[in-house]
N, C-alpha and C positions, 0 to 999 in steps of 0.2 A: 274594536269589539269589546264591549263590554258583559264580562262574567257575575250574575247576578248569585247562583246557585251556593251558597258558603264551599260546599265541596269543591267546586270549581275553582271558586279561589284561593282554595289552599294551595288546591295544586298549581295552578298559576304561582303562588306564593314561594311553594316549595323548590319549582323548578327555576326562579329568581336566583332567591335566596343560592342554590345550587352552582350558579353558573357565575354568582359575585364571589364563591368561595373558590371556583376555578381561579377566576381572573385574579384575584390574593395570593393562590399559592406560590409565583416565583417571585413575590414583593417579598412575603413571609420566608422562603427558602431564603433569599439574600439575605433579611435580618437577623437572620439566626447560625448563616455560614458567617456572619460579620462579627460576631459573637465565639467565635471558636477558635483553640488553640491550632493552631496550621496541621497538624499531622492530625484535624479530624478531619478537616474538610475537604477530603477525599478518601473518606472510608467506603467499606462494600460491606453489608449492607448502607444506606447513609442513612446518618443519627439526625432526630429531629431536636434533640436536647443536649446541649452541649456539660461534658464534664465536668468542666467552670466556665463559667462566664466572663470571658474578656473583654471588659468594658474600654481597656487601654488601647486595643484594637483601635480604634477611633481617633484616639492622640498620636498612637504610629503610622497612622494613615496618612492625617494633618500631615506631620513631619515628615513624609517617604522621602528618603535621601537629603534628606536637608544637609546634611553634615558633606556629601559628595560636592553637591551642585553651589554651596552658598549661602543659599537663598530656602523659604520653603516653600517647595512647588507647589503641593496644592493651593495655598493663599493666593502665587501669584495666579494661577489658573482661575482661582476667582475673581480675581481683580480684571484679568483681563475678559474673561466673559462678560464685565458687569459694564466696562469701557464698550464692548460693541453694541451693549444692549441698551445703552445713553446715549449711544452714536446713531444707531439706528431708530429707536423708536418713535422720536420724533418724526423723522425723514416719513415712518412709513404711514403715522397719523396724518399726515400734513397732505402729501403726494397724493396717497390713497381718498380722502378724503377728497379734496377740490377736483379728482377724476372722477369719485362715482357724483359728486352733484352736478358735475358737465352734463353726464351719462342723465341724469334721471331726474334735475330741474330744468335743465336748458332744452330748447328745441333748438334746432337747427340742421340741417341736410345731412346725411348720415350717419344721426347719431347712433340707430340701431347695427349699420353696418360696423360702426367701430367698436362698438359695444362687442357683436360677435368675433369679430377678431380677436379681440382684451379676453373674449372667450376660450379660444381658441389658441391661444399661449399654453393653456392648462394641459394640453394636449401633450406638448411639445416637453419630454422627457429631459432631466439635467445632463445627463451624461450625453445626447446631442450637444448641448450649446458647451460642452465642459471644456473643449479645447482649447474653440475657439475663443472662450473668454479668458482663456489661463494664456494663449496665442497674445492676447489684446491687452491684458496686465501684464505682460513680461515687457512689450513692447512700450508702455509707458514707465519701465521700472518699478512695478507697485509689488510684485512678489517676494514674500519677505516680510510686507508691510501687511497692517489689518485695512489699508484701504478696498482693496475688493472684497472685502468680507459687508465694509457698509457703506459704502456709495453708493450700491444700486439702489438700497432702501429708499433715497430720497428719490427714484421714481418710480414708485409703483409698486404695487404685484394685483394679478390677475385675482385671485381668490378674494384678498381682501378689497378693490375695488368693486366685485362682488357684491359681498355682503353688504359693505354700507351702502350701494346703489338702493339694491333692494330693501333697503331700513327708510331711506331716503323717500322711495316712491308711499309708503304708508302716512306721510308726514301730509295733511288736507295742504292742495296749494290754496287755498282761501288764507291762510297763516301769511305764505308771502305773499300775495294780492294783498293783504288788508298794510302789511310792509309798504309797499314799493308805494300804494296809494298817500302813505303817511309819508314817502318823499325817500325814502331810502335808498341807496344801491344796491345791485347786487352783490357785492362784496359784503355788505350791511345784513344781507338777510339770510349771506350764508353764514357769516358770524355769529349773528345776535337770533335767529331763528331755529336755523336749523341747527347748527351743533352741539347748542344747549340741550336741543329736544333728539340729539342722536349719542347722549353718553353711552344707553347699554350698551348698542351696537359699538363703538369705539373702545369701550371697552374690555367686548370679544375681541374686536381686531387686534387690543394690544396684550391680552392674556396670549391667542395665539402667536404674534410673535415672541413672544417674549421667550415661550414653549421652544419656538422654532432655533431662537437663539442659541438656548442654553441645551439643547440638545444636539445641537447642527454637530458634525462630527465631519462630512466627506470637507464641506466648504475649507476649515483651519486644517485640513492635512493637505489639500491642494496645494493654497496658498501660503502658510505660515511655514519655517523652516528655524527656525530657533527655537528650541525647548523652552525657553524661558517666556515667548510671546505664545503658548498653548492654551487653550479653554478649556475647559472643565471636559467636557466631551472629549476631545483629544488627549487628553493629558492622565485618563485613565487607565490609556496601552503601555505609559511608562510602568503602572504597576503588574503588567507582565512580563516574564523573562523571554528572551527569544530562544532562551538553550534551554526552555524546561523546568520545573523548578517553582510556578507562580506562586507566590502568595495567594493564593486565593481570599483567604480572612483580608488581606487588608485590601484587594481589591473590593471585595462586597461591600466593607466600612464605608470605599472611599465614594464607592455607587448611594450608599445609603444617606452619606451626606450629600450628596447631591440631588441625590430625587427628591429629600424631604422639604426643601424650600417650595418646590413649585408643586406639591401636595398640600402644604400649607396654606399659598397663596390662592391657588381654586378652593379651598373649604372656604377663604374669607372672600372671595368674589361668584362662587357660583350661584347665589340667587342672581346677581347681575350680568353674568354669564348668561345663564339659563334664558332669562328676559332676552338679553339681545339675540340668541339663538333663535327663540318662537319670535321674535317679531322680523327679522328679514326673509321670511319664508311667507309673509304675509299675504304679498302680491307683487306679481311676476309682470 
């Protein structure tokens, strides 16, 4: 629907505008509890301006317990987030890929029924299969380890074979016909054809994992049980107390250094985001 009336689109404008300052405000509340000496950040009324401004906040974040544990946790939390997300994302370019071009260049007898099933996983809620895959990694000894956290990547996932299917089918097959006649294989023209001309899309699939990665929180409390092998996601609940008591200023810091990387990373890829979004909706 397009609003041609300027009135119209103010309002249109206004009620945007409106709703993007909604969705700010508990980014903005974090930055500014991250910012505050500990006995404000549970006042009544609560202050939108802090007394002083505790920029150190941030370096005691970095450091929380360093002097207890050794080591200083947040680094390692980083380090190990950055290890699953080099482990994985590969695996899920690679997998997801050569499954939606089965799906969506190849013919062959059932490929729509298999399609819908790869469907129909999407369905099927985590905490169903949570057991028995915690059942299936005990049973290999992998619990403990970050192996279940990214071996499954290298087969698959529903959503993003998905998507690149559907980027896939927009690609004219006349591209690989004019291939295969100049002598190529199939292998050749999923190479040299198609995944040249599928970066936007692949490179949604790998902003969203990457998203998925560094936010995953249930997957590293299943399986990890060392403090020291925690992820960023996980490794936030160390900065609260279980008797009461939380630091809240250094938890928001330690939230604030963490969201800001992949708020950084979408400003410098969302044109190419955006692209591959509108083009695998293309044609179904």
């Amino acid at each position: 629907m397009r609003f041609t009336h300027p009135l119209a689109r103010l309002v249109v404008h206004l009620i945007l505008i409106a709703g993007t300052l909604l969705c700010l405000l508990p980014l903005a509340w974090m930055i500014v509890t991250s910012l505050k000496p500990i006995e404000e950040t549970m006042t009544s009324p609560p202050t939108w301006v802090p007394s002083a401004w505790q920029w150190r906040n941030y370096y005691d974040a970095v450091i929380y317990r360093a002097d207890v544990l050794g080591y200083i946790p947040f680094l390692r939390y980083f380090r190990n987030t950055l290890y699953l997300i080099v482990m994985t994302l590969p695996g899920v370019l690679i997998s997801c890929s050569l499954a939606a071009y089965g799906l969506a260049r190849l013919r062959w007898r059932g490929r729509e029924v298999v399609f819908g099933l790869t469907l129909a996983t999407l369905m099927i809620p985590f905490p169903v299969t949570m057991v028995p895959l915690y059942v299936l990694f005990r049973e290999l000894e992998w619990i403990g380890t970050f192996r279940p956290l990214w071996v499954g990547a290298w087969f698959g996932g529903a959503f993003n074979i998905f998507l690149l299917r559907q980027f896939f089918l927009t690609i004219p097959e006349e591209l690989s016909d004019a291939a295969r006649v100049d002598g190529a294989n199939e292998w050749q023209v999923f190479a040299r054809i198609i995944l040249p001309l599928a970066k936007p899309a692949l490179a949604v699939v790998a902003l969203f994992h990457v998203m998925a990665v560094w936010n995953d929180f249930m997957g590293p409390l299943i399986y990890l049980q060392d403090q020291s092998q925690f992820t960023l996601a996980l490794g936030l609940q160390a900065y609260q107390s279980q008797h009461g008591g939380s630091e809240w200023n250094m938890l928001m810091a330690a939230s604030t250094i963490m969201v800001a990387p992949v708020i950084v990373l979408f400003f410098f890829t969302q044109r190419t985001f955006i692209q591959g979004i509108a083009a695998t909706g293309l044609k179904g």
